[in-house]
C-alpha positions in Angstrom: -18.2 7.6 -27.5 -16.8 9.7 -24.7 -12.9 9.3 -24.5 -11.3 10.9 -21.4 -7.6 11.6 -21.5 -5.6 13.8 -19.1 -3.0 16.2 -20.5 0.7 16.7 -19.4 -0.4 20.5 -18.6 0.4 21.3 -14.5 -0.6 24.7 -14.3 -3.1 24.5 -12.3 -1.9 21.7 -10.4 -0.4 21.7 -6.5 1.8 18.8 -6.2 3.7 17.3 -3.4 6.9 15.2 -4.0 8.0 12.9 -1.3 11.8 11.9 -1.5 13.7 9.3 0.3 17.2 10.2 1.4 18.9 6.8 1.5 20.7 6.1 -2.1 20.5 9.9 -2.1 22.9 10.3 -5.0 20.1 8.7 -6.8 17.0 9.9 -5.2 18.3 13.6 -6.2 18.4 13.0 -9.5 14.6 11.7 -9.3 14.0 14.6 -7.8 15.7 17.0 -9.9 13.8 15.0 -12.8 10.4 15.6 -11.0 10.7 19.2 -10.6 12.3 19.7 -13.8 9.3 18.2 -15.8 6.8 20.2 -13.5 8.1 23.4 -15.0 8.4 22.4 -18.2 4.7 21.1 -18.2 3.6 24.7 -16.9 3.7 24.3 -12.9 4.5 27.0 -11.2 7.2 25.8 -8.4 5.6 27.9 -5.7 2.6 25.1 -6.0 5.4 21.9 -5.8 5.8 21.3 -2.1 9.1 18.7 -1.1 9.2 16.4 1.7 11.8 14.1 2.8 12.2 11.1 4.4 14.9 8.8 5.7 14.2 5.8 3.1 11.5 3.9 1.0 9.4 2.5 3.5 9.0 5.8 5.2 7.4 6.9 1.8 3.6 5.6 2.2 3.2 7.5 5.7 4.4 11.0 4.5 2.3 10.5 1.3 -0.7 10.0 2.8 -0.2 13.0 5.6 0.1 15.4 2.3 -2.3 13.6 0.4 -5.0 14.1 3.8 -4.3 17.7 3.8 -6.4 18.2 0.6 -3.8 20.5 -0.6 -2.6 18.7 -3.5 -4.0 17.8 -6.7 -1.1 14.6 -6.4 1.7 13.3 -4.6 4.9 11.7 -6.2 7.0 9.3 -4.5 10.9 8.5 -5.0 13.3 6.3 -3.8 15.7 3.9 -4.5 16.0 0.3 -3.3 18.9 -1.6 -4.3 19.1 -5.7 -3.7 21.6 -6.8 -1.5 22.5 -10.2 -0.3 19.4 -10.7 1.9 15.3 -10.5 1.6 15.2 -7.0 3.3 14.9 -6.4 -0.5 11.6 -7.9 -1.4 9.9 -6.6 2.1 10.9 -3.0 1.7 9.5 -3.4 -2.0 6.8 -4.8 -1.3 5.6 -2.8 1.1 6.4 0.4 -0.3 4.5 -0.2 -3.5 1.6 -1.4 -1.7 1.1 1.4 0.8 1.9 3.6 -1.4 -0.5 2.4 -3.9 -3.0 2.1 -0.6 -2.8 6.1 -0.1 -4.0 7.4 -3.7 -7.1 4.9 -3.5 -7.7 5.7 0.4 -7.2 9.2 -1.0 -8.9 9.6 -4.0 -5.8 11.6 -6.0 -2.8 10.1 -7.7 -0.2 8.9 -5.3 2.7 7.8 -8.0 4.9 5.2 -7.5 8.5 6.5 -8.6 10.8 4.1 -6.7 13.6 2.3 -8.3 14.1 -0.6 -7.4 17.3 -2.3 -9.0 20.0 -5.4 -8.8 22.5 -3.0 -9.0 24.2 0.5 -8.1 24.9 1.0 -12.2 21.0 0.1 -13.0 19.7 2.7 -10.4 21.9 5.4 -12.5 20.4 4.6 -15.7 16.9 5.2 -14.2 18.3 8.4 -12.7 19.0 10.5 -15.6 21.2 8.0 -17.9 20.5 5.5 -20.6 16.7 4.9 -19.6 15.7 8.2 -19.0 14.8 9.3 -15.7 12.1 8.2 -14.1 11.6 11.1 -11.8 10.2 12.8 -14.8 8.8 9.7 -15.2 6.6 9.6 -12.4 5.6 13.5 -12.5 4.5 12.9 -15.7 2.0 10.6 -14.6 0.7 12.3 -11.8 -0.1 15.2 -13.9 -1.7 13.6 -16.6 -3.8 11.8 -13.8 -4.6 14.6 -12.0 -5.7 16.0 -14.8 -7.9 12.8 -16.0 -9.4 12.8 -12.8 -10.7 16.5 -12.7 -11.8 15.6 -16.0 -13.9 12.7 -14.9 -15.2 14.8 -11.8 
């Protein structure tokens, strides 16, 4: 049996990392996770390219201009969305995760889903570096190891 795995190894990875800036004092720390865990796995910085957006929603379109450049081996995406007191909530989830999930298969590299998305303020900080880890590193994690399954598989 044949078994293929991908390794948390980025050094020969280029990856983009698209950030929203609304709940930036979250979204940084994403971002500071992401980048953090990219060096630590090997990347060189010079090959981790950063865009930003104004929010969430805005994610799906920047991800898939990167990811159509052919430049990147993957493209992370963070944000934060945190519910309020009306169904803006559910839409800008919703259709976050599904374009952004519409991007990696439209462009055949891992497009990673690293959006919060939280009851409350004190949640989002727990995801952000806290208690629960930080799911920026999260998410970089993932798109190395995928990147590197799918060279693998190629």
């Amino acid at each position: 049996m044949k078994i293929h795995e991908g390794q948390n190894n980025a050094g020969e990875l280029k990856v983009a990392i698209v950030v929203a800036r609304f709940n930036e004092l979250i979204t940084e720390k994403l971002l500071q996770g992401a980048s953090d865990t990219f060096r630590r796995c090997g990347g060189d910085e010079s090959t981790l390219e950063v865009a930003r957006v104004p929010g969430a929603f805005e994610l799906p379109l920047a991800a898939k201009m990167l990811a159509e450049t052919g430049k990147f081996s993957a493209v992370v995406c963070l944000g934060c969305v945190i519910r309020g007191a009306t169904d803006h909530y559910d839409y800008v989830c919703s259709q976050t995760a599904g374009g952004i999930m519409k991007v990696g298969l439209d462009a055949n590299i891992p497009v990673v889903f690293g959006v919060l998305t939280t009851d409350t303020l004190e949640q989002a900080f727990e995801r952000a570096g806290s208690k629960a880890g930080n799911k920026g590193a999260d998410a970089m994690l993932a798109a190395i190891e995928m990147a590197n399954l799918l060279k693998e598989i190629k």
